[in-house]
N, C-alpha and C positions, 0 to 999 in steps of 0.2 A: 711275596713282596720283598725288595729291599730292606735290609735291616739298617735303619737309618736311629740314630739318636743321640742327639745332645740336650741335656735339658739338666735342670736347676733341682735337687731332689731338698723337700724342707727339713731340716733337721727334727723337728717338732713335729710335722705328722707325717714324715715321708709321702707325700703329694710332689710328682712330678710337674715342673713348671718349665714354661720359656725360658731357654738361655737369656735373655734378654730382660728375664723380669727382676726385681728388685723386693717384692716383697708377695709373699706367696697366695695364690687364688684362695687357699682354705680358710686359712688358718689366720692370715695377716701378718706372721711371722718375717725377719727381716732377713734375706736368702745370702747376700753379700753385702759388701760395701757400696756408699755411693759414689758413682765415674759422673761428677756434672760435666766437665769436657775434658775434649782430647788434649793428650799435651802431645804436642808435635812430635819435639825433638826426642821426648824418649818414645814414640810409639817410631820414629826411624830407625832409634837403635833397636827396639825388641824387634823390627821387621829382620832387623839384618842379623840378630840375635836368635829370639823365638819367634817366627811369623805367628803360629796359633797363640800365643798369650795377646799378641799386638791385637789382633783383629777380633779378640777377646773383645779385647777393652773397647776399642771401636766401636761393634756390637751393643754394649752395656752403658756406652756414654750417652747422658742424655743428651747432650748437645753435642751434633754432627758438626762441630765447628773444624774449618782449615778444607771441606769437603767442596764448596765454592768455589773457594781460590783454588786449590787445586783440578779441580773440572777445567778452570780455564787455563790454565797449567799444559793441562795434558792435552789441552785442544789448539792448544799452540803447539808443541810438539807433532801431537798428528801432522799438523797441518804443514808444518814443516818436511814431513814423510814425504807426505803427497806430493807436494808441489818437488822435493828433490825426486821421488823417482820419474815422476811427470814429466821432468825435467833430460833425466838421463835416458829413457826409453820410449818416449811417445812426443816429443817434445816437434812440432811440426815446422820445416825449415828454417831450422834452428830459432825459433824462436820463442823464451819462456815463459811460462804461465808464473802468475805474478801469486805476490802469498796471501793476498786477497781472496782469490780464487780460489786457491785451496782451501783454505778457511771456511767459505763458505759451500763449498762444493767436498771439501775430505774430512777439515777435523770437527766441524759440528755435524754432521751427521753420524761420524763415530761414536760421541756422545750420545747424541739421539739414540741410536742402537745397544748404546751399552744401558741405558737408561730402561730400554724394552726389554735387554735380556735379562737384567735386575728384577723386573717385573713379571719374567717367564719363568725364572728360579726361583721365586719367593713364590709362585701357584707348583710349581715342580715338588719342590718341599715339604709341601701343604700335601701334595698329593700322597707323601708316602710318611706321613706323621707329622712332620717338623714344624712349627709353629715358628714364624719368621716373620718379618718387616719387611719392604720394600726398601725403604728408606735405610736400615742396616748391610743388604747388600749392596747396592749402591755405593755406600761407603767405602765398604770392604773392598769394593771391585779398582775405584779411585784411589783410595790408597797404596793397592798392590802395582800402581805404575812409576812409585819413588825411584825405582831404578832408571827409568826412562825420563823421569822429572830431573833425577840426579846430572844425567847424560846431557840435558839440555843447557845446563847452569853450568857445569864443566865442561861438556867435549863441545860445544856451540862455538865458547871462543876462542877457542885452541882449533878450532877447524878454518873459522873466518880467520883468526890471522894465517895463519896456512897458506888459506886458498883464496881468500877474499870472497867475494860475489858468487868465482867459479863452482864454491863446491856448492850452492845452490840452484844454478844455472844449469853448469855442466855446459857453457859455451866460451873456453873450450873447456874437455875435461878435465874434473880434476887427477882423472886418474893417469894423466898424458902429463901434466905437469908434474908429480910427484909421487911415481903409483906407491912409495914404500908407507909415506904417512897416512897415506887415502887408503890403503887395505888393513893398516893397524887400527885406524878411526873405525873401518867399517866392519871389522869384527869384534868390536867395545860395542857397535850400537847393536849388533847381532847377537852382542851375550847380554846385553841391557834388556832386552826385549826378551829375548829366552828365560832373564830371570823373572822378570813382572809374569809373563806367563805361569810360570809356579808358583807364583807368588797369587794368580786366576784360581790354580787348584788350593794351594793351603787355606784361600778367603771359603772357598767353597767347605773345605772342609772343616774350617772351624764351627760353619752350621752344621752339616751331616755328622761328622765322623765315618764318611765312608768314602772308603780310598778309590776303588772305580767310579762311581760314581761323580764324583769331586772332580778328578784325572779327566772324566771325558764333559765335564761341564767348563772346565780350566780350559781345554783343549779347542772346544767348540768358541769359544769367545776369542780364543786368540785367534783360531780360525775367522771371525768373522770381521772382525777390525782389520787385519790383512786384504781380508775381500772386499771391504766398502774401500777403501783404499786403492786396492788397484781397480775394481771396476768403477767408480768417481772418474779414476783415469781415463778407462778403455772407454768411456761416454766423451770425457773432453775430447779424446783424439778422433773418436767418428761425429 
């Protein structure tokens, strides 16, 4: 079996506990401090600082707060994915699919998905020792998309005044009107997205401690938010 473990050891009777717990199954004993909620802005810096301390804290806070707002954060972003690739490759004589559409056809079901795979790693974990939350990966998973959330709030408006309309249309391209901004924009959103993706494995690993493991759970989620995405698409266009 996998050598999987993070856990809470009690000072007082060395009794291994949940990462997650606060005060120890045995003994009663008080394991750490209390996290009643997250504080945003410094759990953005440790992301971009220590990712495992941040998703520590995450983890240990009782209240999942900013976890909401952000879910609908990141589902506007998807949703914005969809509809521009939709846009720029399956887009049917020439005419766009609206961000309605994607919304409810690309970026909640992303959700829905990352919600499931939340729920397939928290039994995944269980399987190989690890005592975990649903609701803790979940968090960790949403939080590890601030680089993509970041990208939305900054390179959003710097792309419409750019491009206007086009860069979400792509009628005409934007890459026909200005290809030097539009290939600098789109390798910003290419490393934004590559970094949330490690950002998939470090959440993972702050529950295991193990680096394949983690690496190919990081890997498979990114994999799959890419694939509900394009095939959402490959469904609108047939």
């Amino acid at each position: 079996m996998i050598n999987m473990k993070n856990v809470l050891v009690c000072n007082n009777c060395k009794k291994e506990n949940p990462f997650y717990s606060m005060i120890c199954s045995n003994c009663n004993s008080f394991l750490r401090s209390k996290i009643p909620n997250i504080d945003l802005w410094e759990t953005i810096g440790k992301l971009i600082e220590i990712p495992t301390q941040a998703f520590g804290k995450i983890i240990q806070a009782e209240n999942k707060n900013f976890v909401v707002t952000l879910m609908i954060i990141v589902c506007v972003k998807l949703s914005l994915a969809a509809m521009i690739i939709y846009n720029a490759f399956y887009s049917v004589n020439g005419v766009p699919i609206t961000f309605l559409n994607s919304f409810l056809l690309g970026g909640v079901p992303s959700i829905i998905l990352l919600s499931f795979f939340s729920l397939m790693i928290t039994f995944s974990n269980k399987f190989f020792g690890i005592e975990n939350r649903s609701k803790d990966n979940f968090a960790v998973y949403i939080f590890s998309f601030i680089p993509m959330i970041g990208g939305l709030f900054v390179l959003t408006p710097i792309q419409f005044a750019l491009f206007g309309e086009y860069w979400f249309t792509f009628n005409p391209s934007p890459l026909l009107m200005k290809p030097v901004p539009f290939l600098i924009l789109l390798i910003i959103e290419g490393l934004l997205f590559i970094w949330s993706s490690i950002l998939f494995i470090v959440a993972t690993y702050s529950q295991t401690r193990n680096k394949i493991y983690s690496t190919c759970a990081g890997v498979i989620l990114a994999l799959l938010i890419v694939g509900v995405i394009y095939f959402r698409n490959l469904v609108s266009y047939f």
